[in-house]
C-alpha positions in Angstrom: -1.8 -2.0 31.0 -4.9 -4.8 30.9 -4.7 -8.4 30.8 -3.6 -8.2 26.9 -0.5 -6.7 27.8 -1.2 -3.2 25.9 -2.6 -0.2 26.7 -5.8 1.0 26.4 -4.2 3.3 23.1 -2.3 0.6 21.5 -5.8 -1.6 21.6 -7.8 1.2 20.2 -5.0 1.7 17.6 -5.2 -1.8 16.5 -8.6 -1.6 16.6 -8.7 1.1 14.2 -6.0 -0.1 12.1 -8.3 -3.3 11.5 -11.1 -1.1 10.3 -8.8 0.8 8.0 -8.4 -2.7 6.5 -12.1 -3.1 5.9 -12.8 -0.2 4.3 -12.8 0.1 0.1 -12.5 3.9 -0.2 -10.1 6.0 2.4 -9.9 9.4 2.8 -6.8 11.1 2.5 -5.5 11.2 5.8 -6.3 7.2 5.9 -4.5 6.5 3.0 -1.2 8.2 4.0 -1.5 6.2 7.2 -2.4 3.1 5.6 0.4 3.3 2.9 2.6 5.2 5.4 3.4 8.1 3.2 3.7 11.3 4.9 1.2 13.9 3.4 3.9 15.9 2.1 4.9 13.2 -0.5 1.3 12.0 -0.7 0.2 15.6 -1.8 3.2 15.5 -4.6 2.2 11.9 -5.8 -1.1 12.9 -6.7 -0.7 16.7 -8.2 1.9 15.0 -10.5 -1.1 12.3 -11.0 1.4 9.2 -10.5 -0.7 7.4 -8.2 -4.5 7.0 -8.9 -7.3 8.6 -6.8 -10.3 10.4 -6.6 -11.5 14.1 -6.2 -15.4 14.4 -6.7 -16.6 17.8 -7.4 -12.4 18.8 -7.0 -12.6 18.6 -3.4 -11.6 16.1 -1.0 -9.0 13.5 -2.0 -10.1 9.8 -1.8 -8.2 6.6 -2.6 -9.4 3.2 -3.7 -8.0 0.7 -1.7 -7.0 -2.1 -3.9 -5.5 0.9 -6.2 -3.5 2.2 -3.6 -2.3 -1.6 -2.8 -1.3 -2.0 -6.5 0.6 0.9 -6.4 2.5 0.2 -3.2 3.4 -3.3 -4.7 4.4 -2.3 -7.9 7.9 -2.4 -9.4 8.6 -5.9 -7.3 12.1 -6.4 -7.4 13.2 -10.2 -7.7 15.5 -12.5 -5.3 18.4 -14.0 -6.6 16.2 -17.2 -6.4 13.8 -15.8 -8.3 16.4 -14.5 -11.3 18.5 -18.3 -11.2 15.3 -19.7 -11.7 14.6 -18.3 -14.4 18.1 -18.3 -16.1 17.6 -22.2 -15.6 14.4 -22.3 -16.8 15.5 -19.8 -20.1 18.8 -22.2 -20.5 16.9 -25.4 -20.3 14.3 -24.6 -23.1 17.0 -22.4 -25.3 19.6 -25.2 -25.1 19.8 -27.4 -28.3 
């Protein structure tokens, strides 16, 4: 361990990680890490085309990022905070 605290791995890990971050097109193998979807599943999202990517020339599979963020945060389920707020809100404006 360094001064940090972390090994030489874990720093090159994060450093990676933060590069992941950067880029606007991943490969496959970077999108199952940055999702963290085993390649398995990965493979079965996109042969049943329910997630969006990219295969030029039917080769390689690519990802855009902001896609693959989209479809990671889709299907948001609501707090109960979020529900009573709107039952007050839909009660307050539907009351006569």
């Amino acid at each position: 361990m360094n001064v940090t605290g972390m090994t030489t791995e874990e720093r090159i890990s994060r450093i990676e990680d933060g590069l992941l971050l950067q880029k606007r097109v991943l490969t496959f193998k970077e999108a199952c890490l940055y999702a963290s979807i085993k390649p398995s599943y990965m493979y079965k999202l996109t042969s049943a085309s329910k997630i969006a990517h990219y295969k030029p020339n039917n080769g390689a599979i690519y990802f855009e990022r902001e896609e693959l963020e989209a479809w990671l945060l889709k299907n948001r389920v609501s707090t109960n905070a979020d529900i009573e707020k709107k039952a007050l809100k839909h009660t307050t404006l539907n009351h006569k």
